[in-house]
C-alpha positions, 0 to 999 in steps of 0.5 A: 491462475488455474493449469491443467499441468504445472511442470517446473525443471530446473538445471541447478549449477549446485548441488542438490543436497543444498536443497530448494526449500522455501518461498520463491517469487517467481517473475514472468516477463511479459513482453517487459511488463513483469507479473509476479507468482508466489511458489513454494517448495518443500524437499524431503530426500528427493521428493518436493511438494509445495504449491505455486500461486496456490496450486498443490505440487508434487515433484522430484529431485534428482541430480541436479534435476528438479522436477514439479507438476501440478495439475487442475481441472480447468486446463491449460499447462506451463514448463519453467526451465532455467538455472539456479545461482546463487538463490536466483532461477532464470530461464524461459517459460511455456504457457498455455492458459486456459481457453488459449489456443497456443502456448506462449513462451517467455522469460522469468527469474525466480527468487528465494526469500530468505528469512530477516537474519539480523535485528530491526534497525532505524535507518535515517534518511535524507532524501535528495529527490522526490517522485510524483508517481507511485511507480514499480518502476522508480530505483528504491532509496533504501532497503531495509528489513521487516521491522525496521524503522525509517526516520525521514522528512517529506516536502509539501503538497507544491513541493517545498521543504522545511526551509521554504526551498523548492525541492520538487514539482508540485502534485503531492512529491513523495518520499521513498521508495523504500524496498522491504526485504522479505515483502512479496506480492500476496502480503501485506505490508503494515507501516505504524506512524511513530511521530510526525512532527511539523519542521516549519512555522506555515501551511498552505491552503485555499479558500474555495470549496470542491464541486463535491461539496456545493450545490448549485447555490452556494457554488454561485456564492463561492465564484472567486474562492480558490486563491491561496491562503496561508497558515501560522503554525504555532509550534509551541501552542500547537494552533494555526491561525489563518493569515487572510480574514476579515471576520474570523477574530481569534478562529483557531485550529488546533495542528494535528499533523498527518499523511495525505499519500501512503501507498505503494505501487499497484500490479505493475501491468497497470500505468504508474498512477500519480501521486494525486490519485488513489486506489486499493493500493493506497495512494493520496487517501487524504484521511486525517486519522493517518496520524501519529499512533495510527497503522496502515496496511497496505496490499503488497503487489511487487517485491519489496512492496516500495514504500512511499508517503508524503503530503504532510498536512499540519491539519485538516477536516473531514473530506478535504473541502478546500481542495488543499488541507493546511499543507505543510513540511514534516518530520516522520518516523515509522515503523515497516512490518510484513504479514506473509501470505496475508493481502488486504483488498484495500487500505486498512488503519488501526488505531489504539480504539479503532478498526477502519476500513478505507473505501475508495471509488469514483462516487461517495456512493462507491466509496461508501459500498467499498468500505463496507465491504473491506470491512465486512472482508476483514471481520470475516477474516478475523472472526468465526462470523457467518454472513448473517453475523458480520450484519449484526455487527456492522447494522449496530456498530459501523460508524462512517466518516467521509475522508475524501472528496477532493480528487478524483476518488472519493474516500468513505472510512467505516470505523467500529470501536474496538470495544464493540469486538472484544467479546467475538471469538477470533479465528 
């Protein structure tokens, strides 16, 4: 957001000698639809600078007064006016964008983030609902702190829980939403998978093949594919057998359990996707590297970030060929984190020997551009790499996969071992 002239004043019902140092979330509401900005303060006697959604801002404190202005070159102003309590700014707001022909005015709340003032703590929480709809605007579950842990348990794909009881309408229900104090829109929120663990003996799954998958010839051929197949999980051997076969004898996979959907919700102007679907912000990515040891990062577009994740699979190949993966009931712990001030364009994953970046689009084609370009973003931000460079390195170490292709968005991830980057200089 560019402004010719930024002007903030706000009546404080405190004094100013509390001061208004820090990170505030600023809220705008736009006929009901929340749009959130990221204002920094710093106050040395009665003078503050700082920026706001990346603006620089000089300003006044007087009294109980709070002057601050910002100015660009691309025009356009707005004037915040409101009341602080309790680290809570609410009033109303002008604003004239640039190429607008009138000012709009219209309410916000502004918020002080305060920093973590306790050590993480593991939260065990069993849900009593699950949602089907990665929503800013569904109550959070629980609250908990950068660092924490959560240990928790998911339903399957259809809905059902450990004990075989349906808990939930079908389409990937989720656990959560979980609010993490201290995550703001413009960071990034990072959610390391410490154990997932399968707490029934079946899965679920299909024998047809999605229409990504076949030509025309082998789509004749599996005409009447698509009717439910069930798994055994062996726990102790840690194999699944298939349930339904003639000719298969002693096929055996071996379970390596995962999350199909970690995500959060998107920039609330936006409809609440479904817990079917995918985008930059997460979702139902369908990767089978989302597993124990794995770490996701995720683009924070709402306070708190709202952490979901469910469908757990006991297994699955690459790009989810049936439509169903072996769909399963889990035990999960992770472990949340924040990097402030720092948002990825789209999902990323680390693992002990790897660097991947989700690509997420319409086509394979799609997917395939955006991953490169989530990875080559990435290289950019961690090393002292020119556009020429960061080639190099992908011409001769990108390693592609196709994660998804059962949904509406395919899925591509580009790995590049770690070892290939221990001899660049980070920034």
């Amino acid at each position: 957001m560019r402004w010719l002239v930024l002007i903030l004043v706000i009546g404080l019902t405190t004094p100013a000698a509390a001061g208004v140092d820090g990170k505030w979330v600023v809220a705008i509401d736009s006929f009901g639809v929340p749009s959130y900005w990221i204002m920094k303060l710093v106050q040395t006697g009665d003078q503050l600078s700082g920026d706001f959604a990346g603006d620089k801002l000089t300003g006044t404190v007087k009294g109980d007064a709070v002057e601050i202005s910002g100015k660009d070159e691309t025009g356009g102003f707005e004037v915040l006016k409101g009341t602080l309590k309790g680290g809570v700014i609410s009033g109303s707001v002008e604003i004239q964008f640039t190429g607008q022909k009138q000012p709009m005015t219209q309410p916000f709340t502004a918020t002080l983030v305060r920093p973590r003032a306790t050590k993480p703590v593991r939260h065990t929480f069993v849900p009593t609902a699950f949602y089907r709809q990665f929503s800013a605007t569904t109550k959070p579950v629980l609250t908990i702190g950068a660092g924490d842990t959560i240990v928790t348990s998911t339903v399957d794909a259809g809905g059902v829980d450990a004990k075989g009881v349906q808990r939930s309408q079908g389409g990937n229900p989720q656990t959560g939403p979980f609010y993490v104090e201290g995550a703001m829109p413009g960071d990034t929120l990072v959610v390391k998978v410490v154990r997932l663990k399968l707490n029934r003996d079946y899965a679920i799954s299909d024998d047809g093949l999605v229409p990504r998958a076949v030509d025309g010839d082998l789509a004749v051929k599996m005409k009447d594919g698509g009717k439910q197949v069930r798994w055994k999980l062996d726990r102790v051997k840690g194999v699944a057998t298939s349930e339904k076969h003639e000719h298969l004898g002693g096929y055996q996979v071996p379970v390596r359990p995962m999350l199909g959907c970690v995500g959060v919700p998107p920039n609330p102007a936006a409809a609440a996707p479904g817990t079917q679907d995918s985008g930059s912000w997460g979702g139902n990515m369908d990767f089978n590297g989302v597993t124990e040891g794995a770490t996701v990062y995720l683009p924070v577009r709402n306070p708190g970030a709202l952490l979901y994740f469910g469908d757990g699979h006991a297994a699955q190949g690459d790009g989810e060929l049936n439509g169903d993966a072996l769909e399963t009931s889990l035990d999960v712990e992770v472990t949340v984190d924040v990097i402030s001030g720092k948002s990825v364009p789209s999902p990323r994953v680390q693992t002990a020997t790897a660097s991947i970046a989700m690509g997420l689009g319409g086509s394979i084609d799609d997917a395939f551009k955006a991953a490169t370009a989530n990875m080559a973003a990435w290289l950019d931000e961690r090393f002292t790499l020119t556009p020429s460079e960061i080639a190099q390195v992908l011409g001769t170490s990108a390693q592609y996969r196709v994660s998804e292709v059962a949904d509406r968005n395919a899925g591509v991830v580009l790995t590049i071992d770690k070892d290939r980057l221990r001899g660049l200089v980070a920034k």
